[in-house]
VEXDREN-2710 file (C-alpha; in Angstrom, 1 decimal):
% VEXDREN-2710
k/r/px/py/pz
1/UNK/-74.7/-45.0/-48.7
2/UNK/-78.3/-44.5/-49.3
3/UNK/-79.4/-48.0/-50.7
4/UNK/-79.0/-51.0/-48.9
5/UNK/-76.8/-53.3/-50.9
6/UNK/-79.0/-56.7/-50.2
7/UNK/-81.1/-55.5/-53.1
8/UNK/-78.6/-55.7/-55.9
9/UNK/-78.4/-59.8/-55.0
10/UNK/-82.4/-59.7/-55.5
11/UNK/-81.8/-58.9/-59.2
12/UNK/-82.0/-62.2/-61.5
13/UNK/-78.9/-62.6/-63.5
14/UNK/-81.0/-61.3/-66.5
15/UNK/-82.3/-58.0/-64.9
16/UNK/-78.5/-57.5/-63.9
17/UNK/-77.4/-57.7/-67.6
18/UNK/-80.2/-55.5/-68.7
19/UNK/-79.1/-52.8/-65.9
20/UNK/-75.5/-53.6/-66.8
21/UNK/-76.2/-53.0/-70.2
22/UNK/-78.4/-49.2/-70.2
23/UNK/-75.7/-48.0/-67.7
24/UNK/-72.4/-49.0/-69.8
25/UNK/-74.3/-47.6/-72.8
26/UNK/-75.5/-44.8/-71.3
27/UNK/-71.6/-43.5/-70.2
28/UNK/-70.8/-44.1/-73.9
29/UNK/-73.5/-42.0/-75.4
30/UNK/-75.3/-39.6/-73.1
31/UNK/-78.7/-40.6/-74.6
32/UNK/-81.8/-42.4/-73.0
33/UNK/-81.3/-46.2/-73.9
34/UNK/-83.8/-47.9/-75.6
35/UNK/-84.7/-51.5/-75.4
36/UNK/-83.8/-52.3/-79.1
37/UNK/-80.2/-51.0/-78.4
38/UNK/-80.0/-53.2/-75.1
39/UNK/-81.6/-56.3/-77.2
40/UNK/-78.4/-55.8/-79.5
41/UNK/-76.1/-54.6/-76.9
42/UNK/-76.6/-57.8/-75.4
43/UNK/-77.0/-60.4/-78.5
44/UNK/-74.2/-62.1/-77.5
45/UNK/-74.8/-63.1/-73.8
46/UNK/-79.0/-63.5/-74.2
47/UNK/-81.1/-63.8/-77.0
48/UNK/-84.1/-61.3/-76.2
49/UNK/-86.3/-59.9/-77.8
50/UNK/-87.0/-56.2/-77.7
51/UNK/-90.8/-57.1/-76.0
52/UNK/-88.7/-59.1/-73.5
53/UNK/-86.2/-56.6/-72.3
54/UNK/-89.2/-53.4/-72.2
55/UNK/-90.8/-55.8/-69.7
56/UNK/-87.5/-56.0/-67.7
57/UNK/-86.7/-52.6/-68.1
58/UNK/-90.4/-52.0/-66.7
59/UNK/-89.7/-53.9/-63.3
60/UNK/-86.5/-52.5/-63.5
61/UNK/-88.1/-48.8/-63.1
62/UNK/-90.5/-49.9/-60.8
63/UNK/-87.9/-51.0/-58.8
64/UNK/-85.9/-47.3/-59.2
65/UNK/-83.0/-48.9/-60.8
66/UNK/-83.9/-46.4/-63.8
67/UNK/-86.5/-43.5/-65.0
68/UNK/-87.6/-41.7/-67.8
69/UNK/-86.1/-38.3/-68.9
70/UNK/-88.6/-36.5/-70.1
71/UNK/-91.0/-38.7/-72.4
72/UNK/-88.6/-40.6/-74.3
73/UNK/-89.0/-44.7/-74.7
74/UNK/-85.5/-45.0/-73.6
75/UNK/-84.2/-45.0/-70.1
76/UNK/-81.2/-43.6/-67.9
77/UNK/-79.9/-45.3/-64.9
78/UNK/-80.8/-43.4/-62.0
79/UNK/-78.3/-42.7/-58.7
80/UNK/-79.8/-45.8/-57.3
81/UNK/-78.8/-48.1/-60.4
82/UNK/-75.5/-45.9/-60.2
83/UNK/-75.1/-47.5/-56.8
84/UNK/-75.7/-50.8/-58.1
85/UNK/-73.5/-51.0/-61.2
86/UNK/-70.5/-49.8/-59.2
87/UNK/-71.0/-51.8/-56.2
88/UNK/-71.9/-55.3/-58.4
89/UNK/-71.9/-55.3/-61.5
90/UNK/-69.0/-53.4/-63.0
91/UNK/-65.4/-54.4/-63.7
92/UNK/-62.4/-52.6/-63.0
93/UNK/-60.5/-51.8/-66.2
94/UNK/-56.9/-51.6/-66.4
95/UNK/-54.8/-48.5/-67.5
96/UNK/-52.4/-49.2/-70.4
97/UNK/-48.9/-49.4/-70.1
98/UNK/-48.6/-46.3/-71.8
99/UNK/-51.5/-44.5/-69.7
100/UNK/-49.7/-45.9/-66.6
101/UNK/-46.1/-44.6/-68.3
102/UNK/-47.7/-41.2/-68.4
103/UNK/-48.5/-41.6/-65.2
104/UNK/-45.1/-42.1/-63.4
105/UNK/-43.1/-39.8/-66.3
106/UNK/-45.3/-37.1/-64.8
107/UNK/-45.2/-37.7/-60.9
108/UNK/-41.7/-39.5/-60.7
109/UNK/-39.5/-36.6/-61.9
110/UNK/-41.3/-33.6/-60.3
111/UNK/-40.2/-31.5/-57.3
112/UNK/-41.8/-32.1/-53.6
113/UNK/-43.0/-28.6/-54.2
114/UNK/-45.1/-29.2/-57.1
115/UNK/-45.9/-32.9/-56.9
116/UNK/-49.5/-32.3/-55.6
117/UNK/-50.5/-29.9/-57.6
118/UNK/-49.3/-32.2/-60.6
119/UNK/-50.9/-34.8/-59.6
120/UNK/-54.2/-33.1/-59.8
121/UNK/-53.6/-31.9/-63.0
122/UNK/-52.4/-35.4/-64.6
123/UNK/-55.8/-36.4/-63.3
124/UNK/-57.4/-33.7/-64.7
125/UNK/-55.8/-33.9/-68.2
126/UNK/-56.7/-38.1/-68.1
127/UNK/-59.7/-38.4/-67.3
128/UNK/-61.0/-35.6/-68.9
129/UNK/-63.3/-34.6/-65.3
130/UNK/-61.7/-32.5/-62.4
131/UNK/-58.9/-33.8/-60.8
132/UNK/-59.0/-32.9/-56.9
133/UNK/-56.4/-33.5/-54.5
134/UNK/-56.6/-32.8/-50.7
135/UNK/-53.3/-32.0/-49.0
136/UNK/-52.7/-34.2/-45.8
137/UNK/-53.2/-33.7/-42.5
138/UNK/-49.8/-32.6/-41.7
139/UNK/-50.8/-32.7/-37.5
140/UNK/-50.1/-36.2/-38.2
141/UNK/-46.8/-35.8/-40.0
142/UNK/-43.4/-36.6/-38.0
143/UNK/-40.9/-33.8/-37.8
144/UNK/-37.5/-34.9/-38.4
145/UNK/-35.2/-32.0/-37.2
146/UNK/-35.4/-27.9/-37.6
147/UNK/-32.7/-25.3/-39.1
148/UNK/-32.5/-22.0/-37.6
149/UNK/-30.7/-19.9/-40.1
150/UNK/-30.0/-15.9/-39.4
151/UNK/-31.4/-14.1/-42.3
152/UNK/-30.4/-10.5/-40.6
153/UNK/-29.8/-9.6/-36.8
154/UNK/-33.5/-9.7/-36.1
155/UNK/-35.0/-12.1/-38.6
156/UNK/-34.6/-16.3/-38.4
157/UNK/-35.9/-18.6/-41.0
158/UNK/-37.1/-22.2/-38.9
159/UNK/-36.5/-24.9/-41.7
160/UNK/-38.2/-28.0/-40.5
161/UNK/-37.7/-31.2/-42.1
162/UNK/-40.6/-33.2/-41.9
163/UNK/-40.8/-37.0/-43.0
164/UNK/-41.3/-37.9/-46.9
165/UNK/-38.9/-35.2/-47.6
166/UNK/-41.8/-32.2/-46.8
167/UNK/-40.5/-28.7/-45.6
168/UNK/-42.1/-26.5/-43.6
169/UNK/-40.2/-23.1/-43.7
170/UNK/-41.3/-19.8/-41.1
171/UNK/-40.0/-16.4/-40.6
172/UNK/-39.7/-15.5/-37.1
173/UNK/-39.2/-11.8/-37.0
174/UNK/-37.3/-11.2/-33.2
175/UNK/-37.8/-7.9/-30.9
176/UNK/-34.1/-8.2/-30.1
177/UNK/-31.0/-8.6/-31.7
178/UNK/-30.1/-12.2/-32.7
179/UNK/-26.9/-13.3/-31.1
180/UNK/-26.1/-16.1/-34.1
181/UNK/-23.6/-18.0/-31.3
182/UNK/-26.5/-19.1/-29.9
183/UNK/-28.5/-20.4/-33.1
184/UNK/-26.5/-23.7/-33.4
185/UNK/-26.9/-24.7/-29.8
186/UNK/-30.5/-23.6/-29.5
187/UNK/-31.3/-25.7/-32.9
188/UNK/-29.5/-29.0/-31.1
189/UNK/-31.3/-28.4/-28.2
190/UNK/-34.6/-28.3/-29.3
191/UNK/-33.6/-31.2/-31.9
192/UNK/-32.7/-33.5/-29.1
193/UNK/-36.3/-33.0/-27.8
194/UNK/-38.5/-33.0/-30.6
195/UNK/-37.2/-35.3/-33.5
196/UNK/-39.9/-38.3/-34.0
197/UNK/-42.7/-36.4/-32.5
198/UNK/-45.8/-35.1/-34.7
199/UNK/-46.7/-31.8/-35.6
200/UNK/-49.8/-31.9/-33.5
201/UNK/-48.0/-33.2/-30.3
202/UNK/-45.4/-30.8/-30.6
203/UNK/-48.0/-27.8/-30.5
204/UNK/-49.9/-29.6/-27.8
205/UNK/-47.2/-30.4/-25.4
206/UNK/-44.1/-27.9/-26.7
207/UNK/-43.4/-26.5/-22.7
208/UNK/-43.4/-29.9/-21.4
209/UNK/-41.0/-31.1/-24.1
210/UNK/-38.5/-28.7/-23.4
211/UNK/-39.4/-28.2/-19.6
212/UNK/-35.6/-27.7/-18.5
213/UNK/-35.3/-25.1/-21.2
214/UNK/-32.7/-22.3/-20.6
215/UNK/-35.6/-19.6/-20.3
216/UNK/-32.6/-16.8/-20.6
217/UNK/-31.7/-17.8/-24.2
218/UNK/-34.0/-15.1/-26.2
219/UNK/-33.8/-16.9/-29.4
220/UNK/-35.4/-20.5/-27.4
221/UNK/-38.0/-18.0/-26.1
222/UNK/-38.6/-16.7/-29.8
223/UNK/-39.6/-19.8/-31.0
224/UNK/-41.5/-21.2/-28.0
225/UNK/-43.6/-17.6/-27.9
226/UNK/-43.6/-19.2/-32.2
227/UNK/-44.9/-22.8/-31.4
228/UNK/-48.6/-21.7/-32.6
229/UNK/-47.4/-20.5/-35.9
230/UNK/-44.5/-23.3/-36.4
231/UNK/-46.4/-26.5/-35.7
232/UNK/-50.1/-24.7/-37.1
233/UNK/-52.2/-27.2/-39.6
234/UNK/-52.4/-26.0/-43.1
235/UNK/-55.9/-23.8/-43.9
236/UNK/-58.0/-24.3/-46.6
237/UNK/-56.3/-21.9/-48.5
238/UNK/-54.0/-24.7/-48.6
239/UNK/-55.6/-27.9/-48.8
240/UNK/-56.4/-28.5/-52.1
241/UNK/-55.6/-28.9/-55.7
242/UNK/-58.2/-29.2/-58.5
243/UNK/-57.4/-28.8/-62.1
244/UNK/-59.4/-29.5/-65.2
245/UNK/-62.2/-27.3/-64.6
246/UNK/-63.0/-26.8/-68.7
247/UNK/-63.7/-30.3/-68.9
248/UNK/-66.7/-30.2/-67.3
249/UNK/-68.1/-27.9/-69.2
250/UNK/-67.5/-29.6/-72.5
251/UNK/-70.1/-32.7/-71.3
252/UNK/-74.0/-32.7/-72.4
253/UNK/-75.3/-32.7/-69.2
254/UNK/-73.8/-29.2/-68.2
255/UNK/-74.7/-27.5/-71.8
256/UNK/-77.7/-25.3/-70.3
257/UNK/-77.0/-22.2/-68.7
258/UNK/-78.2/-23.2/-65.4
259/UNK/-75.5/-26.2/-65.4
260/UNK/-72.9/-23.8/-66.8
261/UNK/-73.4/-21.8/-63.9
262/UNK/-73.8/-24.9/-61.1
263/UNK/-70.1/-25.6/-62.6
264/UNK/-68.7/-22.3/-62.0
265/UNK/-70.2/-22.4/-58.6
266/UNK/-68.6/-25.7/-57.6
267/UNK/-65.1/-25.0/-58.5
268/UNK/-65.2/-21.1/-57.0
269/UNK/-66.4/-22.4/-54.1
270/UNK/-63.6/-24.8/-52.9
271/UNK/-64.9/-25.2/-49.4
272/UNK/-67.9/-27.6/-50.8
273/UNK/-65.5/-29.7/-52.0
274/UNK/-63.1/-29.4/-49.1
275/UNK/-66.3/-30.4/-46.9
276/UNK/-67.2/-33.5/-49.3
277/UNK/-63.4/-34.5/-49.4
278/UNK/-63.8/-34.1/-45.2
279/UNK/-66.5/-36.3/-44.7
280/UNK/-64.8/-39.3/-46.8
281/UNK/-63.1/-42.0/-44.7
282/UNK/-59.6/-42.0/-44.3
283/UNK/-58.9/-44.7/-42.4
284/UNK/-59.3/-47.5/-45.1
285/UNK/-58.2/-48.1/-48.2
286/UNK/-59.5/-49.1/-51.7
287/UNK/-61.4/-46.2/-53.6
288/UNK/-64.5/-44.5/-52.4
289/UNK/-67.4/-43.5/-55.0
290/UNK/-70.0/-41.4/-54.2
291/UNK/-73.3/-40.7/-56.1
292/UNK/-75.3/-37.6/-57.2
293/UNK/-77.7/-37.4/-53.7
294/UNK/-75.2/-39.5/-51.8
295/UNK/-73.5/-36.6/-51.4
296/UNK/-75.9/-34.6/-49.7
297/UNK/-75.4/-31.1/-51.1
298/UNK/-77.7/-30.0/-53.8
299/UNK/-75.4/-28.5/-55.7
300/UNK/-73.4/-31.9/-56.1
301/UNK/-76.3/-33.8/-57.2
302/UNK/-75.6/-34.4/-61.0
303/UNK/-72.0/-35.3/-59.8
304/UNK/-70.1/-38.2/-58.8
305/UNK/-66.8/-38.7/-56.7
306/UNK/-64.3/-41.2/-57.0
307/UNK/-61.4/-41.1/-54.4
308/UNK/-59.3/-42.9/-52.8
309/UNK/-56.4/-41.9/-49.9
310/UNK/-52.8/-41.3/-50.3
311/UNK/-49.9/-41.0/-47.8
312/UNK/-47.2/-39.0/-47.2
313/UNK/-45.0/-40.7/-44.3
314/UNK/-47.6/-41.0/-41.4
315/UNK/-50.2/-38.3/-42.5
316/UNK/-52.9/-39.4/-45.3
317/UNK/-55.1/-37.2/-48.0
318/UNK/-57.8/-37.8/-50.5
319/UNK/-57.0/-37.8/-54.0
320/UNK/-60.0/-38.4/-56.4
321/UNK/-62.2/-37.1/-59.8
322/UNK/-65.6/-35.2/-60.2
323/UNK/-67.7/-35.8/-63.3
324/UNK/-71.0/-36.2/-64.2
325/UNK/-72.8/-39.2/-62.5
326/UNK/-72.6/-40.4/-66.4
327/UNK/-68.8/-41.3/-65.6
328/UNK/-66.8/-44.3/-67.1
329/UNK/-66.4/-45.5/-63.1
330/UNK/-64.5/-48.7/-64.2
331/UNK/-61.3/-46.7/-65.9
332/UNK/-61.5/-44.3/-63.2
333/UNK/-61.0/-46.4/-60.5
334/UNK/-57.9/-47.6/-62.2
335/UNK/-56.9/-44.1/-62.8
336/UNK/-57.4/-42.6/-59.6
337/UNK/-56.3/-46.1/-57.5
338/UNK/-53.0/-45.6/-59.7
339/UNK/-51.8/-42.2/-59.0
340/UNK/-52.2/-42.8/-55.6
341/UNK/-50.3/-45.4/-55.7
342/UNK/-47.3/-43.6/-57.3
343/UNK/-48.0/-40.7/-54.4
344/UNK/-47.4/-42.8/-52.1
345/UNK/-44.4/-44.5/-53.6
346/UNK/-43.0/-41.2/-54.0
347/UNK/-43.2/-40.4/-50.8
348/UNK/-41.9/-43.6/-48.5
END
């Protein structure tokens, strides 16, 4: 993070309202908030007059908790009061039953095949931002047993079985004819040796596994001479989902041409947000937001990320939203922290 998270306590419980106030009002209405609007926002928990919140609003700015757009009286939080509100002073908001229903009728009942995908586009379709899912890091995932089924006298189909139900299916086309008496026993063989081992120990270490391999069975041989292509990671091509792209588009902040065309840039150019997705941490849990310059890409400056990890067996992915930094953070942590949730369920 780029702001150190001692200053948020420096704010009096006042200032903290105020803040509170321009960014929640802000997300609703996409215009600069004024100090009459916060005086009335906040009738109920302070009686202050408009005089009394510019002058807060004031140290507020000085402090870089908000700015100016332009010459307007009203303010807009800026990535700094971002930080603040989602780190202090917001409060997570909890889906409905029949958002959460939606949820599960959409995730529970789909194929392994598709579920990813889906999931990104349930996101999408909710939140009304662009749903993003990263597939997992399947070097990490356990492989359970293999298939080797003839499809002709020189072509074998590997089905591997992975944990959480996943299949990993390769064509191994064969210089020689396949004898198919051999298929069975070369299949037990190598199950004997490699079920319970990871994807990326496998390809590491396949010789040593099967040391005292029968090097005269040709079809053993084909899949060894194989190992790079049977146990590979997935490439990009394959590691993410995002759906919901026209929602971006429909928000104020992207109406001018030059936003129109930052948008298009982002989502045809999935390797920026495969690298944003790459340098999130995986290793703990809970959701991740990240804001406008936090990112460290310009093109990703009027954006936000919210994410959080899933798992499939022992291998873990990123599954999140982009929007405008003017996101409702509090119903998309819910959002996000749920779907996971069914993922993972879905794939124990």
């Amino acid at each position: 993070m780029l702001f150190p998270k001692r200053e948020a306590r420096e704010l009096s419980d006042r200032e903290k309202s105020i803040l509170r106030s321009i960014v929640q009002m802000y997300i609703l209405t996409a215009n600069p908030i004024g100090s009459r609007f916060v005086s009335r926002y906040l009738e109920q928990e302070f009686k202050l007059s408009p005089a009394t919140i510019r002058n807060v609003m004031a140290d507020l700015e000085e402090m870089e908790f908000i700015g100016h757009p332009h010459a307007s009286a009203g303010r807009v939080p800026t990535d700094k009061g971002y930080r603040v509100y989602v780190d202090y002073l917001m409060q997570i908001e909890h889906l409905t039953d029949l958002e959460r229903n939606t949820v599960k009728d959409n995730l529970l009942v789909k194929t392994q095949d598709t579920l990813l995908r889906d999931a990104s586009k349930i996101l999408g379709s909710m939140s009304r931002y662009l749903g993003v899912v990263e597939l997992p890091n399947f070097s990490d995932v356990i492989v359970r047993r293999i298939q080797l089924i003839s499809l002709s006298s020189m072509r074998l189909l590997v089905v591997m079985e992975l944990e959480s139900n996943t299949v990993r299916t390769v064509t191994l086309e064969a210089e020689f004819e396949i004898d198919y008496r051999t298929i069975e026993m070369t299949a037990q063989f190598i199950n004997e040796r490699i079920s319970g081992k990871p994807i990326k120990f496998l390809r590491e270490n396949f010789l040593e596994v099967i040391a005292e391999a029968d090097t005269a069975n040709p079809t053993l041989r084909l899949f060894v001479d194989s190992v790079d292509t049977l146990f590979a990671p997935y490439q990009h091509d394959d590691k993410l989902h995002i759906a919901g792209t026209p929602n971006l588009l429909s928000y104020p902040e992207f109406e001018n041409p030059e936003r129109i065309k930052g948008v298009i840039e982002l989502v045809e150019n999935e390797d920026i947000i495969i690298h944003l997705l790459d340098k999130q941490d995986k290793t703990e849990g809970g959701i991740k937001i990240s804001i406008g310059q936090e990112m460290q890409n310009e093109i990703l400056h009027d954006y936000s990320l919210v994410a959080t990890t899933y798992q499939i067996g022992s291998a873990s992915g990123l599954i999140g939203l982009i929007g405008p930094k003017r996101m409702n953070y509090s119903k998309m942590s819910a959002l996000v922290e749920f779907v996971a949730k069914i993922l993972s369920q879905r794939n124990e």
